[in-house]
C-alpha positions as CSV (number, residue, x, y, z in Angstrom):
1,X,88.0,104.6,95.0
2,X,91.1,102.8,96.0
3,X,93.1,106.1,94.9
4,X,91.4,107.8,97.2
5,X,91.9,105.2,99.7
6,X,95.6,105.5,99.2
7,X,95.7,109.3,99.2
8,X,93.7,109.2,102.7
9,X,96.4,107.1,104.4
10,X,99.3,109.0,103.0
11,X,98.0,111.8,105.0
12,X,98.9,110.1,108.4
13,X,101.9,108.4,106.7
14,X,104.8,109.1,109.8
15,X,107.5,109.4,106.8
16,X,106.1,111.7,104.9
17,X,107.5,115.6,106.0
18,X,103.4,117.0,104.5
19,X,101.7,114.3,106.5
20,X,99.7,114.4,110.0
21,X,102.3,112.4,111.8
22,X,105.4,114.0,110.5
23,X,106.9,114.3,113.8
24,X,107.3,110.6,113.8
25,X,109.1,110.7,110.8
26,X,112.1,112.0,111.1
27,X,113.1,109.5,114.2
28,X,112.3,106.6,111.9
29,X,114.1,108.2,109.2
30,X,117.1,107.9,111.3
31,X,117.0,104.3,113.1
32,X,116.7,102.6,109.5
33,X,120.4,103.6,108.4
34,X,121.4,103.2,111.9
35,X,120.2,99.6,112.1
36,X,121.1,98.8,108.6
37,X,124.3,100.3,108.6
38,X,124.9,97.7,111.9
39,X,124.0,94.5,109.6
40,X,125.8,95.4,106.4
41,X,125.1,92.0,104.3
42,X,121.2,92.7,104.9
43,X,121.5,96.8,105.2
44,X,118.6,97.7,102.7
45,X,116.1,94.7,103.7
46,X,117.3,96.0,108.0
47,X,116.5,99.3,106.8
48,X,113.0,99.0,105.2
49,X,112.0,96.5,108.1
50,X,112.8,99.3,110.9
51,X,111.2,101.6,108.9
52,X,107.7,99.6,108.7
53,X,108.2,98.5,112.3
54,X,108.4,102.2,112.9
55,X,105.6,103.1,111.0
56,X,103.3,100.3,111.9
57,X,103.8,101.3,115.8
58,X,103.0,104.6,114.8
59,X,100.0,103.5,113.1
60,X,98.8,101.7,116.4
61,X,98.9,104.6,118.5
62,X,97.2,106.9,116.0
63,X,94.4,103.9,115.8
64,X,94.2,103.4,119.7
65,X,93.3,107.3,119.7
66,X,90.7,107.2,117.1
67,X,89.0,104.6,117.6
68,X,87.7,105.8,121.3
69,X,86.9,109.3,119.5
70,X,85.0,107.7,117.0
71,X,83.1,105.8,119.3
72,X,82.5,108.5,121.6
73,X,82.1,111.4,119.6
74,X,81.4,111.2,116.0
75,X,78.7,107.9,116.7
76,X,76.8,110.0,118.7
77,X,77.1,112.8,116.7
78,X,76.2,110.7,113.4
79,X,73.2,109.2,115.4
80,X,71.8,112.6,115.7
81,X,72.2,113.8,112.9
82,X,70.8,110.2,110.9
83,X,68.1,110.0,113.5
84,X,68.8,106.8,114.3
């Protein structure tokens, strides 16, 4: 179960080029070196904390769109076809 879990959220993962949000990716892909290449004693822990800042924002705005759509759409539709 949680493998499947995992393999589910790697499809909207912003970093990876095969994933939903790929578009996002390559713009994060670029501000971590940036920022870490500013700070050099911290570079990789700057790097991987832009990178997750990236990706959680990106993660926000994909939820803030689903979430109405599955209120809106697929309850209903699931209501209809459960019966309930």
């Amino acid at each position: 179960m949680a493998d499947r879990l995992i393999g589910w959220a790697r499809r909207f993962d912003p970093c990876d080029p095969s994933a939903v949000g790929s578009a996002a990716g390559p713009g994060i892909r670029r501000a971590a070196p940036a920022a870490g290449g500013a700070v050099q004693a911290a570079r990789a822990a700057v790097e991987g904390r832009v990178g997750a800042a990236g990706a959680g924002v990106f993660g926000l705005l994909l939820g803030a769109l689903l979430v109405p759509l599955v209120h809106r759409v697929i309850e209903p539709l699931w209501g209809v076809v459960t019966g309930k």
